[in-house]
N, C-alpha and C positions, 0 to 999 in steps of 0.2 A: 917666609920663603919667597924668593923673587922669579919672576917667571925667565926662563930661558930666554939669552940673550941672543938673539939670529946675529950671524953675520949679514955683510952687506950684501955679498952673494949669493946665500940662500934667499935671501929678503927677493932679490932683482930674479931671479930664476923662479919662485915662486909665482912673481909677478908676471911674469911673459908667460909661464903656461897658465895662468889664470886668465891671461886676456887674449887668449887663442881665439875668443869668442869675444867681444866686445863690452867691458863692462863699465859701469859707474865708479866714480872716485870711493865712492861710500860702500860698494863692496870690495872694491880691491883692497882698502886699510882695513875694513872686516876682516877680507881672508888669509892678507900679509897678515893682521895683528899689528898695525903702523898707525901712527896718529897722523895728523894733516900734515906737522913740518916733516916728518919722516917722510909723509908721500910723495909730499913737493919735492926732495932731495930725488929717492930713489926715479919719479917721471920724469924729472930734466934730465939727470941722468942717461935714464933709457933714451930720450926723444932727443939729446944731443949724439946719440950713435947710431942715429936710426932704427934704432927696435922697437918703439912705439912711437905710435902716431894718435892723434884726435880724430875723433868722425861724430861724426850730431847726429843726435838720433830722432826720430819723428817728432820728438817735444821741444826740439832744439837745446837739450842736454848735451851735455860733452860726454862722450866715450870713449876709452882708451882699447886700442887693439893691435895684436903685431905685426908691425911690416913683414913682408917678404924678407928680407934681411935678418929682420927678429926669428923669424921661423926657420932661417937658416943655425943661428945663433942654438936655438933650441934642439936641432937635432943635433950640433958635435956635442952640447951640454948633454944629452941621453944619449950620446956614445961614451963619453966622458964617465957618466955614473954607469952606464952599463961593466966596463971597466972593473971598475971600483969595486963592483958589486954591489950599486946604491940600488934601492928600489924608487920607485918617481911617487911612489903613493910615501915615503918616508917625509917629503916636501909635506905634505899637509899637517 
């Protein structure tokens, strides 16, 4: 049996409320469940609409987290699934 195929959508929205707080490449594809070229796709992505940005973190690691803009994005997205009747814990 093959594991559940996300859309690209779910994938991107999962990812902006996960880096509401600032995370690493290697947890984001943990918690998407995305391998590297999937990440690369879905980050440009983001970061050519301005809803994620880079930030360095004290080890001078890269960190992805949402702009202002993203976090705009995120709340019509949870008025969006409110709607719907999605719940925001069915994303995990």
């Amino acid at each position: 049996m093959q594991p559940e195929q996300k859309s690209d959508s779910d994938v991107i929205i999962r990812m902006l409320y996960y880096c509401t707080e600032p995370r690493h490449q290697t947890q984001i594809m943990s918690y998407c469940e995305i391998d590297a070229a999937q990440f690369k796709k879905y980050v440009q992505h983001c970061m050519k609409r301005n809803l994620v940005k880079i930030e360095v973190d004290e080890e001078g690691s890269d960190e992805y987290v949402v702009t202002e803009h993203g976090a705009e994005v995120l709340g019509t997205a949870a008025e969006i699934m409110g709607v719907l009747g999605i719940e925001k814990g069915e994303l995990k």
